[in-house]
Structure formats: C-alpha cells, structure tokens
PQR file with spaces between the fields and no chain letter, atoms N, CA, C, O and H, PARSE charges and radii, in Angstrom:
ATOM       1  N    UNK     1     -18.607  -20.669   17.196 -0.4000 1.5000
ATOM       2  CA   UNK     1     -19.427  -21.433   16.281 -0.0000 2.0000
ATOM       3  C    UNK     1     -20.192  -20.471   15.375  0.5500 1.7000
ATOM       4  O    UNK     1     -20.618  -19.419   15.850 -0.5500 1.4000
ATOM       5  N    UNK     2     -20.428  -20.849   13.821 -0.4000 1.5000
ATOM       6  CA   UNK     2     -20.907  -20.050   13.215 -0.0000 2.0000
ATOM       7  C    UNK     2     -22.132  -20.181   12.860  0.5500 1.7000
ATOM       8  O    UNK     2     -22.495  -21.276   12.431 -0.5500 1.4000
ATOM       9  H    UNK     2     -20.082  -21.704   13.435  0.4000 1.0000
ATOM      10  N    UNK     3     -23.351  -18.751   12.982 -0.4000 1.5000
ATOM      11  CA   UNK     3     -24.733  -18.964   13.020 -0.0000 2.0000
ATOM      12  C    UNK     3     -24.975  -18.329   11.398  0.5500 1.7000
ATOM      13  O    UNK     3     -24.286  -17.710   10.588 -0.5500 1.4000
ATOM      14  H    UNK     3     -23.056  -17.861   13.330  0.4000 1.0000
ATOM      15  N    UNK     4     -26.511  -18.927   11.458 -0.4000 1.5000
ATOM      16  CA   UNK     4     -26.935  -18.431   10.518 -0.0000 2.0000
ATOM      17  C    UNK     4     -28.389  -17.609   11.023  0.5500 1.7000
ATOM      18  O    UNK     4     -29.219  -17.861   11.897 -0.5500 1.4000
ATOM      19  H    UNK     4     -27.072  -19.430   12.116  0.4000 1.0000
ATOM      20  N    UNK     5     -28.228  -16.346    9.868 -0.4000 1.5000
ATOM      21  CA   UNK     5     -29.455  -15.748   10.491 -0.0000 2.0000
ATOM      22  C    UNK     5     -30.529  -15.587    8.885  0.5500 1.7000
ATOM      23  O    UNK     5     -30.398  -16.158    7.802 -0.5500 1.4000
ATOM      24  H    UNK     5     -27.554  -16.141    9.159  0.4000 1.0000
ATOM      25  N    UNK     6     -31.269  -14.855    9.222 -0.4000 1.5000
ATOM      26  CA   UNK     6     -32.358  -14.346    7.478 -0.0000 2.0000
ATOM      27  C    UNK     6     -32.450  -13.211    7.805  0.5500 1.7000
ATOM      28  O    UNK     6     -32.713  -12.818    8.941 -0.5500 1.4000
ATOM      29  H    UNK     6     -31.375  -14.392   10.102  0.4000 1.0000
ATOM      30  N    UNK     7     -32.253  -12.580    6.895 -0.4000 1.5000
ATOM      31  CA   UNK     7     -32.741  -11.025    6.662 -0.0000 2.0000
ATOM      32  C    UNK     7     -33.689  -10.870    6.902  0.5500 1.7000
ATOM      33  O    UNK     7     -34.337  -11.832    7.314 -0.5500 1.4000
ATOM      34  H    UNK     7     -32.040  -12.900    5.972  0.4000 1.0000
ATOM      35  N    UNK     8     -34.406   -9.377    6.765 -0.4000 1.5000
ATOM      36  CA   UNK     8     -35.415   -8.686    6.831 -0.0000 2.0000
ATOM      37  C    UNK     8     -35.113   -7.834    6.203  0.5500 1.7000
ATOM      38  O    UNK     8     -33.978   -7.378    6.066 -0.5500 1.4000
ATOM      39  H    UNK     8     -33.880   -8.595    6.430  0.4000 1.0000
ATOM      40  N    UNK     9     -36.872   -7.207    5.338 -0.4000 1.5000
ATOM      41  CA   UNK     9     -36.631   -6.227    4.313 -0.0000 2.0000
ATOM      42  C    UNK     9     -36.002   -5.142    4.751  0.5500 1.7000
ATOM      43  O    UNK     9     -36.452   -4.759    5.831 -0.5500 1.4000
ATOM      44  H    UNK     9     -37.794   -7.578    5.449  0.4000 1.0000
ATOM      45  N    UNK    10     -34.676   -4.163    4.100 -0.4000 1.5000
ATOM      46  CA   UNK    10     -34.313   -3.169    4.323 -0.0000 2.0000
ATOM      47  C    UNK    10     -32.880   -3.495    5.082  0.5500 1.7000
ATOM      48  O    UNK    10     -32.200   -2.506    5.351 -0.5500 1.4000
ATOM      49  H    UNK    10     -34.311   -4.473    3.222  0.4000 1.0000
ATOM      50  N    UNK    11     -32.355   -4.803    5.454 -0.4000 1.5000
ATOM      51  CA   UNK    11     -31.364   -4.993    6.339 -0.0000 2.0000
ATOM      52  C    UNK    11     -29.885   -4.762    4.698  0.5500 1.7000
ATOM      53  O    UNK    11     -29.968   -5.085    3.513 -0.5500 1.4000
ATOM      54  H    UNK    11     -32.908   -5.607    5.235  0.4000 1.0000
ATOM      55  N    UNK    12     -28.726   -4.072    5.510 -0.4000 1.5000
ATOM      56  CA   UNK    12     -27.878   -4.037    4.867 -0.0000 2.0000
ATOM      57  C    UNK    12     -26.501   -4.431    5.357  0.5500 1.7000
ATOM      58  O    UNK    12     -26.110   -4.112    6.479 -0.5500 1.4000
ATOM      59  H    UNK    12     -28.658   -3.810    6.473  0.4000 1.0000
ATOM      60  N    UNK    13     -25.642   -5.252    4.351 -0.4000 1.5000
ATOM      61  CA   UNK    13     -24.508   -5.911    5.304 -0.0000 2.0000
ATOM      62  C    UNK    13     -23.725   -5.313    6.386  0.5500 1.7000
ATOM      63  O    UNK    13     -23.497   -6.011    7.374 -0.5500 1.4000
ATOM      64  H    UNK    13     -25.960   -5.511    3.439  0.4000 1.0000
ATOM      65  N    UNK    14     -23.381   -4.382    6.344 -0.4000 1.5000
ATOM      66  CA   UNK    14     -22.248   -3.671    7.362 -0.0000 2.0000
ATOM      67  C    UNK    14     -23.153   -3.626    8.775  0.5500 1.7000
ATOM      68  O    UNK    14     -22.803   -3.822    9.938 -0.5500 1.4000
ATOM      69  H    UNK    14     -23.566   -3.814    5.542  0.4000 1.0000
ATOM      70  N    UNK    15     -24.639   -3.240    8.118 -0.4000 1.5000
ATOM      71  CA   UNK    15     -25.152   -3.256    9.925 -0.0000 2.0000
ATOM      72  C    UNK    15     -25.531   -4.278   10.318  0.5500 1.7000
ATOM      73  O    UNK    15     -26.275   -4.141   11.289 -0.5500 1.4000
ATOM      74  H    UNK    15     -24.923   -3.081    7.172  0.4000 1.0000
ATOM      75  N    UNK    16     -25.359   -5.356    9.995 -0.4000 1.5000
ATOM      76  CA   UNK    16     -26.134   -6.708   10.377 -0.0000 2.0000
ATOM      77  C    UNK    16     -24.131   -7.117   10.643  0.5500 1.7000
ATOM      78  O    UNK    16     -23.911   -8.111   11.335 -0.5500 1.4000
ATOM      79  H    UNK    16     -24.755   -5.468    9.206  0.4000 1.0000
ATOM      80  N    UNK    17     -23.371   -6.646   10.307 -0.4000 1.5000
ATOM      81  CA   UNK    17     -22.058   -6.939   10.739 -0.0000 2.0000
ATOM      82  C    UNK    17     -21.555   -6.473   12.588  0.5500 1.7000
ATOM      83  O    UNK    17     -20.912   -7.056   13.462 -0.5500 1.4000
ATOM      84  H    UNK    17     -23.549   -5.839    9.744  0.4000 1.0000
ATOM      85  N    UNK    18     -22.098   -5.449   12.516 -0.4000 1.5000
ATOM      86  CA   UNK    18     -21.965   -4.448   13.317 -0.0000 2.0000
ATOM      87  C    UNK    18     -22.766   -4.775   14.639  0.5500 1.7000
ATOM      88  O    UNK    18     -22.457   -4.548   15.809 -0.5500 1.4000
ATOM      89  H    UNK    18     -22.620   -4.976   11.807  0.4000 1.0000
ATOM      90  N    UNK    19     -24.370   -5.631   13.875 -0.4000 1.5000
ATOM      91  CA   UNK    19     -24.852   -5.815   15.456 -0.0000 2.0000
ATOM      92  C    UNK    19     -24.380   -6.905   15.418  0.5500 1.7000
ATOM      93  O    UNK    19     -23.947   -7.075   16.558 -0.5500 1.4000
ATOM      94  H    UNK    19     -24.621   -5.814   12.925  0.4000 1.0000
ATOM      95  N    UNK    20     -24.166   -7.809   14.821 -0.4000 1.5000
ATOM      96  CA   UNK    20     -23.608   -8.888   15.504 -0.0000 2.0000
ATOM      97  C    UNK    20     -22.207   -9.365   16.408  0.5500 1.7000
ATOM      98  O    UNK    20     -21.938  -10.016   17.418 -0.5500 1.4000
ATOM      99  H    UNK    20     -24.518   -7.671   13.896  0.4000 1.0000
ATOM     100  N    UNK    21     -21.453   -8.513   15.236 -0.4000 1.5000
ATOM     101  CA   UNK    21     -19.928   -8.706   16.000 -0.0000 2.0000
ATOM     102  C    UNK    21     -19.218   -7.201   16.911  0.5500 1.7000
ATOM     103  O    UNK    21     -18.397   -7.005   17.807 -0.5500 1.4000
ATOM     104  H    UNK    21     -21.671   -7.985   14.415  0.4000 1.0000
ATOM     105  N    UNK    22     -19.902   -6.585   16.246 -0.4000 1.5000
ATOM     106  CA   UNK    22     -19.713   -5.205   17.077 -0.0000 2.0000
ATOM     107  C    UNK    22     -19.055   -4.412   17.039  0.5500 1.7000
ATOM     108  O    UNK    22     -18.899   -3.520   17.872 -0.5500 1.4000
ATOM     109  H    UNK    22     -20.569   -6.744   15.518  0.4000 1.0000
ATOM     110  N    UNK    23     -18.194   -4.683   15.431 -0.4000 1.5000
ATOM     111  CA   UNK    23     -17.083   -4.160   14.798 -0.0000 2.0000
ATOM     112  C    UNK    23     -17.493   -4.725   13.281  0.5500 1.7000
ATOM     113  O    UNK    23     -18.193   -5.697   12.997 -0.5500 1.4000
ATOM     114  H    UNK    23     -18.321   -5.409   14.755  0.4000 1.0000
ATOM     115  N    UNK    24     -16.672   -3.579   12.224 -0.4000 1.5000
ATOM     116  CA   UNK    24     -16.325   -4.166   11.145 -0.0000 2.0000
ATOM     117  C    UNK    24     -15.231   -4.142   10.437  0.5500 1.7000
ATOM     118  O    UNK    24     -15.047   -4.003    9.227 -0.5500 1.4000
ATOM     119  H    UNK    24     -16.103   -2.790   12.455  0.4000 1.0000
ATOM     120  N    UNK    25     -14.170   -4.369   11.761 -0.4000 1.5000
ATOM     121  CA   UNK    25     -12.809   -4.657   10.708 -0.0000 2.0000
ATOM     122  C    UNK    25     -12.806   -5.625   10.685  0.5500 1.7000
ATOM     123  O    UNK    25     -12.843   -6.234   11.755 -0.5500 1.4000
ATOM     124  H    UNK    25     -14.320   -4.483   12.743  0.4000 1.0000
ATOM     125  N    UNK    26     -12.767   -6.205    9.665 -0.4000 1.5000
ATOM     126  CA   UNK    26     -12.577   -7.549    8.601 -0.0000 2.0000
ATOM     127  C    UNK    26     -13.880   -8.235    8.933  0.5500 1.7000
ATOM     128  O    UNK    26     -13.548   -9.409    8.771 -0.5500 1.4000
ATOM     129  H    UNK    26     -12.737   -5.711    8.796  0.4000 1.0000
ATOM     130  N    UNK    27     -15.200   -8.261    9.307 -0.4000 1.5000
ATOM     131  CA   UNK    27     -16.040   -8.679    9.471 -0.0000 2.0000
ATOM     132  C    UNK    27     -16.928   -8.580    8.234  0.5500 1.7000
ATOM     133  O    UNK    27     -17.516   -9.641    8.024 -0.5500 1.4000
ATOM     134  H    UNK    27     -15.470   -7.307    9.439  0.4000 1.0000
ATOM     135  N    UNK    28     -17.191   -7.633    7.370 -0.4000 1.5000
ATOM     136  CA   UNK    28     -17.926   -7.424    6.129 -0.0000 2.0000
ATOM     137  C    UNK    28     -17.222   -9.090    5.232  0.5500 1.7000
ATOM     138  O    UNK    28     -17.779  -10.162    4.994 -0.5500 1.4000
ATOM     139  H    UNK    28     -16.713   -6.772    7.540  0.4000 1.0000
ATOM     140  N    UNK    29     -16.231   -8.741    5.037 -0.4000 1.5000
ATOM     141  CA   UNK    29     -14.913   -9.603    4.284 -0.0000 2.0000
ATOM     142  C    UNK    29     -15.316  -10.801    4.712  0.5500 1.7000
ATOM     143  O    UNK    29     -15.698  -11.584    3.842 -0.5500 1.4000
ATOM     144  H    UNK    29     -15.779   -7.870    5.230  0.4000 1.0000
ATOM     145  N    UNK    30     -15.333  -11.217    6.049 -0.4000 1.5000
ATOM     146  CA   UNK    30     -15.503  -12.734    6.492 -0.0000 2.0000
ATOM     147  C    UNK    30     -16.770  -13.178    5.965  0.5500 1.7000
ATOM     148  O    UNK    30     -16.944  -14.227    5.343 -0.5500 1.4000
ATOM     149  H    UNK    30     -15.023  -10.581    6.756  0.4000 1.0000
ATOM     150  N    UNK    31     -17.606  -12.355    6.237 -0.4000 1.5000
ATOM     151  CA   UNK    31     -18.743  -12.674    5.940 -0.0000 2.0000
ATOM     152  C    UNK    31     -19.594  -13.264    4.684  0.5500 1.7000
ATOM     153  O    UNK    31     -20.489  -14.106    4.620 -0.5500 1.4000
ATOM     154  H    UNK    31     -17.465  -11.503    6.742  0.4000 1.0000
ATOM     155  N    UNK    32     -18.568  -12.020    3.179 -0.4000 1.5000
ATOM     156  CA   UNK    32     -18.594  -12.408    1.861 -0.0000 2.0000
ATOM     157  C    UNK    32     -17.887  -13.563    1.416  0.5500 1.7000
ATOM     158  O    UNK    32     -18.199  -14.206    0.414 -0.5500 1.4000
ATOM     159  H    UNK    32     -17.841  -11.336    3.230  0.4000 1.0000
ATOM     160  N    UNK    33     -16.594  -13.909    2.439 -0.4000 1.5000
ATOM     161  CA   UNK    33     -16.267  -14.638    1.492 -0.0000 2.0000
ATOM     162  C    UNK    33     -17.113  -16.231    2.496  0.5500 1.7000
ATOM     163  O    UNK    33     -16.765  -17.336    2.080 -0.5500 1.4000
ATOM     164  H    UNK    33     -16.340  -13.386    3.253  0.4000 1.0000
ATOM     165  N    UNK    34     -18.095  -16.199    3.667 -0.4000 1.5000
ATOM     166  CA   UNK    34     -18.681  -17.423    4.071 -0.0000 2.0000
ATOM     167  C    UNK    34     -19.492  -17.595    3.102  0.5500 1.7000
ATOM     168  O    UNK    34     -19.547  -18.705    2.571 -0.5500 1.4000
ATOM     169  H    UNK    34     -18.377  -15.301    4.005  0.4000 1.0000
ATOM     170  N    UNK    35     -20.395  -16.412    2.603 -0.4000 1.5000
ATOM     171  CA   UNK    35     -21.340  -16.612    1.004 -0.0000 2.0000
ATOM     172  C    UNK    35     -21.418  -16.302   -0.139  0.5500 1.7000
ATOM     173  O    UNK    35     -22.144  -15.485   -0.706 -0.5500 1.4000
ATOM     174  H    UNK    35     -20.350  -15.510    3.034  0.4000 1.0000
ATOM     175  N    UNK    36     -20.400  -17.187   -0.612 -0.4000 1.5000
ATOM     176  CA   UNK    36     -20.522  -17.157   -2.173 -0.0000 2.0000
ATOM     177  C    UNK    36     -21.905  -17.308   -2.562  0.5500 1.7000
ATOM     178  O    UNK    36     -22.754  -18.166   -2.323 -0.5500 1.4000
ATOM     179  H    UNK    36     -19.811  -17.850   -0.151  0.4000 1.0000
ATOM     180  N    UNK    37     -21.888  -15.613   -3.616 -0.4000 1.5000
ATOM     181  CA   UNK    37     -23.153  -15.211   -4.132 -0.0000 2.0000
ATOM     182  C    UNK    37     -23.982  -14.566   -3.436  0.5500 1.7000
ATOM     183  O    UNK    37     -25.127  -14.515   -3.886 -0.5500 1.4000
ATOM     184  H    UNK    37     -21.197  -14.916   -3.811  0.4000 1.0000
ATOM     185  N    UNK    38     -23.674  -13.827   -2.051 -0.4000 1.5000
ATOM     186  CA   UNK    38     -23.920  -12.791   -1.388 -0.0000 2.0000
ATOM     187  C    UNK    38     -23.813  -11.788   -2.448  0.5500 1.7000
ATOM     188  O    UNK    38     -24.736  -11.050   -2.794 -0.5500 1.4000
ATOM     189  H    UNK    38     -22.744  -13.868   -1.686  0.4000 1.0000
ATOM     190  N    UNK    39     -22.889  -11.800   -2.834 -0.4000 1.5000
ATOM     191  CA   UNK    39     -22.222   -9.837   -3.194 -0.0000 2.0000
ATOM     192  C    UNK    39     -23.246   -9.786   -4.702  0.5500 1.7000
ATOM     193  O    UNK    39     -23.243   -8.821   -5.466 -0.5500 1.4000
ATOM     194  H    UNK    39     -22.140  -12.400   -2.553  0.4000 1.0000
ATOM     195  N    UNK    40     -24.181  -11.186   -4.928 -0.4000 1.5000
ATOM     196  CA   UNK    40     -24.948  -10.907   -6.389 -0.0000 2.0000
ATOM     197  C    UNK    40     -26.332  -10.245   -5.607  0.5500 1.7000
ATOM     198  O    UNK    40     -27.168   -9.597   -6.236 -0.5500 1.4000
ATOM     199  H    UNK    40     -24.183  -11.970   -4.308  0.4000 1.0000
ATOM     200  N    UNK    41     -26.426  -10.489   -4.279 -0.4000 1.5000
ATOM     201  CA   UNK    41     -27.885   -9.615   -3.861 -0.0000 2.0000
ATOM     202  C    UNK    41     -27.685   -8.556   -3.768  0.5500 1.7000
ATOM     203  O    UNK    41     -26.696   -8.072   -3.218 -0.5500 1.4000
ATOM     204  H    UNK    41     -25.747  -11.015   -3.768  0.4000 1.0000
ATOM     205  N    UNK    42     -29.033   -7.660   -4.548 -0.4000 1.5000
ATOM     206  CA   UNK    42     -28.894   -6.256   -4.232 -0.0000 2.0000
ATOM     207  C    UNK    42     -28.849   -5.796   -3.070  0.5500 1.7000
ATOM     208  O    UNK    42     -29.030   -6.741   -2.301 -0.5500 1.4000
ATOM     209  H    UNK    42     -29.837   -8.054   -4.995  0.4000 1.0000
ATOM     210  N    UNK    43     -28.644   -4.450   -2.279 -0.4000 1.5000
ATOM     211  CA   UNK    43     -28.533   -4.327   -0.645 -0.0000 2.0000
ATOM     212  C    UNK    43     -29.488   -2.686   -1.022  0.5500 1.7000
ATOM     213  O    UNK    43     -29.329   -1.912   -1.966 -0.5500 1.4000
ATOM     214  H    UNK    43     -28.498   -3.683   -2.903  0.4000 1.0000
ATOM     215  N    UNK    44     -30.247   -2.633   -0.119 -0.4000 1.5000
ATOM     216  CA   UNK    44     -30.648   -3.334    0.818 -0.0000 2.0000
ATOM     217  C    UNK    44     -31.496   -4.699    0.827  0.5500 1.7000
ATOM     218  O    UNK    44     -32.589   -4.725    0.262 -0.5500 1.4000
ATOM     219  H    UNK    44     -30.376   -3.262    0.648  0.4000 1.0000
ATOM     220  N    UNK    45     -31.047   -5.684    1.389 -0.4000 1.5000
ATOM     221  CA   UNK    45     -31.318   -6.934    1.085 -0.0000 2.0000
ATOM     222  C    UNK    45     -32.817   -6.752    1.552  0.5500 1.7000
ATOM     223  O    UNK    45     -33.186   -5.844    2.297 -0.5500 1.4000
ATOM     224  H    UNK    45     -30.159   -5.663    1.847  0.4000 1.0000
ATOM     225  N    UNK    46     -34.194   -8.405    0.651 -0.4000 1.5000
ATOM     226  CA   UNK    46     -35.291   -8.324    0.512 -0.0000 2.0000
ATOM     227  C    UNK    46     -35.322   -9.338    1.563  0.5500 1.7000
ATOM     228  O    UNK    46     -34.440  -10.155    1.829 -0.5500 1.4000
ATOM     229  H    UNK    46     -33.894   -9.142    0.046  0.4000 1.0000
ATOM     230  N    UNK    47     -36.308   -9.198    2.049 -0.4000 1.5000
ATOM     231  CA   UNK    47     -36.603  -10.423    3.355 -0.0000 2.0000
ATOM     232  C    UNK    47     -36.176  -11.610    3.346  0.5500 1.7000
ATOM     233  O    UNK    47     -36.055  -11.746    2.129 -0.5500 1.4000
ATOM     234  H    UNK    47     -37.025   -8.535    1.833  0.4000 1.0000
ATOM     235  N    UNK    48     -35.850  -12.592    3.787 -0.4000 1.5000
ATOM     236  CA   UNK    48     -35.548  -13.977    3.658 -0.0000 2.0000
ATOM     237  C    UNK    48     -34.224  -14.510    3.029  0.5500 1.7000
ATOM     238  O    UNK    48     -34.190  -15.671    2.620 -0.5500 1.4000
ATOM     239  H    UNK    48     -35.949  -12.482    4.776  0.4000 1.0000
ATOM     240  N    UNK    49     -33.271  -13.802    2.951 -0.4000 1.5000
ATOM     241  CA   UNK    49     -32.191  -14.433    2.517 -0.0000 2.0000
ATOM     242  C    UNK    49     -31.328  -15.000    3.519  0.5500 1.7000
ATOM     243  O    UNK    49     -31.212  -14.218    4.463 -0.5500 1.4000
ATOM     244  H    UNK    49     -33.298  -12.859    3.283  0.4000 1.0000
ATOM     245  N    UNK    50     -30.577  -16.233    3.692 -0.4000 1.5000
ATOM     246  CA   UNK    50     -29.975  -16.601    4.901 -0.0000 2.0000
ATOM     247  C    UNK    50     -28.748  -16.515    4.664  0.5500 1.7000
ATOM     248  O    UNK    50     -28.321  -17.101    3.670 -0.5500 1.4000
ATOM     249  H    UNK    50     -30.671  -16.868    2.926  0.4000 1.0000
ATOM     250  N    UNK    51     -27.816  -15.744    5.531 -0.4000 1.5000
ATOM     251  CA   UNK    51     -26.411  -15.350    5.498 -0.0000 2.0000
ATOM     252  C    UNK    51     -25.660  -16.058    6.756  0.5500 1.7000
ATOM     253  O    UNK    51     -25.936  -16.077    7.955 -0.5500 1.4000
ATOM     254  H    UNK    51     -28.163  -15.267    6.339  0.4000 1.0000
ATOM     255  N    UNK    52     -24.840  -16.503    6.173 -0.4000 1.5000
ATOM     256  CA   UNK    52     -23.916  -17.788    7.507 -0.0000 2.0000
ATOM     257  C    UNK    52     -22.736  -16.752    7.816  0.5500 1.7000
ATOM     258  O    UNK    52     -21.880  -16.397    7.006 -0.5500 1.4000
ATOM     259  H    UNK    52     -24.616  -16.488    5.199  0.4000 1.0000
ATOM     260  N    UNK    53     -22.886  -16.244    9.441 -0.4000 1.5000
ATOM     261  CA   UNK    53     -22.415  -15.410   10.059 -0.0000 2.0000
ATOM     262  C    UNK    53     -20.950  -16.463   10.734  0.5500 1.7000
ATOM     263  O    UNK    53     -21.041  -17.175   11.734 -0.5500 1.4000
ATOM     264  H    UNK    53     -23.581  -16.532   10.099  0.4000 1.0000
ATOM     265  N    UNK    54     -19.629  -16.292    9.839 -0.4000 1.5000
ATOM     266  CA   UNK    54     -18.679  -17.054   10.498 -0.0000 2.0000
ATOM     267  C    UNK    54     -17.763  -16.713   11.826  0.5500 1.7000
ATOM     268  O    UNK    54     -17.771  -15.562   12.260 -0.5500 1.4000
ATOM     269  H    UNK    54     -19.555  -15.713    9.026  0.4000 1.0000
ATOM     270  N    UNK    55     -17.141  -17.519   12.327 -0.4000 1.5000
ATOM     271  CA   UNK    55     -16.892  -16.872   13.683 -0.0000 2.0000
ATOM     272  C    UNK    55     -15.397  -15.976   13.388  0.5500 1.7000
ATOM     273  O    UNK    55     -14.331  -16.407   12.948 -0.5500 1.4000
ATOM     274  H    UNK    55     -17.135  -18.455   11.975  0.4000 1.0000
ATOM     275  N    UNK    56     -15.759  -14.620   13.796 -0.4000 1.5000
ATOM     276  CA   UNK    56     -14.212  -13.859   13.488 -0.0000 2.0000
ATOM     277  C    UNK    56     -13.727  -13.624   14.986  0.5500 1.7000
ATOM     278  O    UNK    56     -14.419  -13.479   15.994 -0.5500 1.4000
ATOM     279  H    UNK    56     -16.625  -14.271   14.153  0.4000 1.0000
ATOM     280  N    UNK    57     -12.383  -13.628   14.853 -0.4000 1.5000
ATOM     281  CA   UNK    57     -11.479  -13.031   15.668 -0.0000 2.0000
ATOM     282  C    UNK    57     -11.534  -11.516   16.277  0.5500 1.7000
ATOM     283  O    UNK    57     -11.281  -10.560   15.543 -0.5500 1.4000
ATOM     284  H    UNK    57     -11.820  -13.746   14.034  0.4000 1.0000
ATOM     285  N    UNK    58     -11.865  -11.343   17.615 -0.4000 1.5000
ATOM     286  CA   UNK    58     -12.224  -10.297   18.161 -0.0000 2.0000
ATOM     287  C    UNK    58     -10.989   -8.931   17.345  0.5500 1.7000
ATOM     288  O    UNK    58      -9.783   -9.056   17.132 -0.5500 1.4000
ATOM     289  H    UNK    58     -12.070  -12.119   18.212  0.4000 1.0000
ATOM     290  N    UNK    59     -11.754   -7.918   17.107 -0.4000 1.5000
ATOM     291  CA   UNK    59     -10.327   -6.718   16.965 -0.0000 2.0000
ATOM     292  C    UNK    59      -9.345   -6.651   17.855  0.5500 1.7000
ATOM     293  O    UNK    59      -9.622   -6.740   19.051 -0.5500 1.4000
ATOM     294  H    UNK    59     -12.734   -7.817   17.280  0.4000 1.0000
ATOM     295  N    UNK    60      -8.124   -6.495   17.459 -0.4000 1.5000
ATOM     296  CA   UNK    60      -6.898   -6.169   18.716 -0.0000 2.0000
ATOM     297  C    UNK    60      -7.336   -4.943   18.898  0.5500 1.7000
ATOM     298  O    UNK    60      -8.053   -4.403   18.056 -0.5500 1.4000
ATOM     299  H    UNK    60      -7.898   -6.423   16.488  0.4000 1.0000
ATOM     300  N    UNK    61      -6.853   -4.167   20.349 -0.4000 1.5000
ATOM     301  CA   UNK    61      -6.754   -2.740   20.677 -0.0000 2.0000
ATOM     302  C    UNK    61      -5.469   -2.844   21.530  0.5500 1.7000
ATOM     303  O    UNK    61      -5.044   -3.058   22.665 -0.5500 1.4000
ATOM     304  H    UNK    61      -6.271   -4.606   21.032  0.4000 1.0000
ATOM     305  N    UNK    62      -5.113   -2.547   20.212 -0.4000 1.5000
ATOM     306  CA   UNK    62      -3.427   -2.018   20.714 -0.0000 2.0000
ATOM     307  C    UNK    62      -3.301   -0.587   21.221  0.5500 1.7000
ATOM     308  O    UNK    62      -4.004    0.395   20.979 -0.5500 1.4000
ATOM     309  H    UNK    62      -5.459   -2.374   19.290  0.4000 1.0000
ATOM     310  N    UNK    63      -2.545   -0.684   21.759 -0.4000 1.5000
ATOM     311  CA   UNK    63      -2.537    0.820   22.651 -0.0000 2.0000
ATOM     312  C    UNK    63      -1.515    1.912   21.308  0.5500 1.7000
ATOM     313  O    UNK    63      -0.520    1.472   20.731 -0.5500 1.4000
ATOM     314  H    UNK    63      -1.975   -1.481   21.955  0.4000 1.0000
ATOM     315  N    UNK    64      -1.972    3.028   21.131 -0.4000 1.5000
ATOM     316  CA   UNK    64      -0.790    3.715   20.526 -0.0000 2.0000
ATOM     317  C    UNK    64      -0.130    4.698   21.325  0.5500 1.7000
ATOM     318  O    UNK    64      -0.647    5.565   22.030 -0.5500 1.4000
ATOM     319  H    UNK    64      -2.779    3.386   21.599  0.4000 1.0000
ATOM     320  N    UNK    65       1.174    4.434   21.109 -0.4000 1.5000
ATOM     321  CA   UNK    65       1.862    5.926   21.959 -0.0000 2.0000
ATOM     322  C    UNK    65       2.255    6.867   21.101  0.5500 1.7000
ATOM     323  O    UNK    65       2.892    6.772   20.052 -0.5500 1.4000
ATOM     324  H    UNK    65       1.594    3.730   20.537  0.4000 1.0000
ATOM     325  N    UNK    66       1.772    7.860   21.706 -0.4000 1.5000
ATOM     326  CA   UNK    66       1.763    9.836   20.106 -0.0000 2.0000
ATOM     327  C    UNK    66       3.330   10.105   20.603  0.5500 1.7000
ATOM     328  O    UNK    66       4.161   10.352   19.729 -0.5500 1.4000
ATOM     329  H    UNK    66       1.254    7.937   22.558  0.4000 1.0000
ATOM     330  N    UNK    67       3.760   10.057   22.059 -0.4000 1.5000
ATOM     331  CA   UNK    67       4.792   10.817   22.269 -0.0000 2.0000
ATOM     332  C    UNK    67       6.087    9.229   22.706  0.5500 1.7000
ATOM     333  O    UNK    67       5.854    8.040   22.923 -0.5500 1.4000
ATOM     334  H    UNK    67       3.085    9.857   22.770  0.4000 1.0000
ATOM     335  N    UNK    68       7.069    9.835   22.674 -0.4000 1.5000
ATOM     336  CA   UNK    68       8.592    9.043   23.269 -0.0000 2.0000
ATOM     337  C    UNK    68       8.983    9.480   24.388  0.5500 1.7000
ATOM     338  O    UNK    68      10.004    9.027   24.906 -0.5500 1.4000
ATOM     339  H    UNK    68       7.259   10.801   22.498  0.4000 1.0000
C-alpha cells in the first residue's frame, strides 16, 4: 500500500528513497512518476511538501557466476 509522507527542510529525493525502500533501483523513477510536479521542486526540498511514496517491487539479487 502506498504512503504518503512531508518533507522536512533539507530532505532530498534519493535519501528519502533509500530510507524508505532501502534501495534505489527504480525507486527515484517510481516515485517521480507517482508526482507529477515533483521534479518542478527545487531539492533540497523546503519543509512541507507531501510526496506519495508508491509501492515498488523489492530488487532481484540474482546471483552472478565470474567463472564456468
């Protein structure tokens, strides 16, 4: 389910990505495109803006193999 939170002065997207989901592959992305007219606030964002945190799909961790 997707929350909404408000900024605080000095908060900037990737880390408000980061504590929430705990990753930011494709999490910045989800996020811009839940708020149209996000990407017009300057960053570091000013207190009180409310950003609707949508629910993303955990990262895969695929295993890689170096050798055959």
């Amino acid at each position: 389910m997707a929350k909404t939170i408000r900024t605080c002065e000095g908060d900037v997207l990737d880390t408000i990505c980061y504590a929430v989901y705990g990753s930011l592959a494709g999490t910045v992305e989800a996020v811009y495109e839940a708020n149209p007219g996000l990407a017009s606030y300057e960053q570091p964002f000013a207190a009180g803006i409310t950003i609707v945190m949508p629910d993303v799909d955990a990262p895969r961790s695929e295993p890689v193999q170096l050798w055959t």
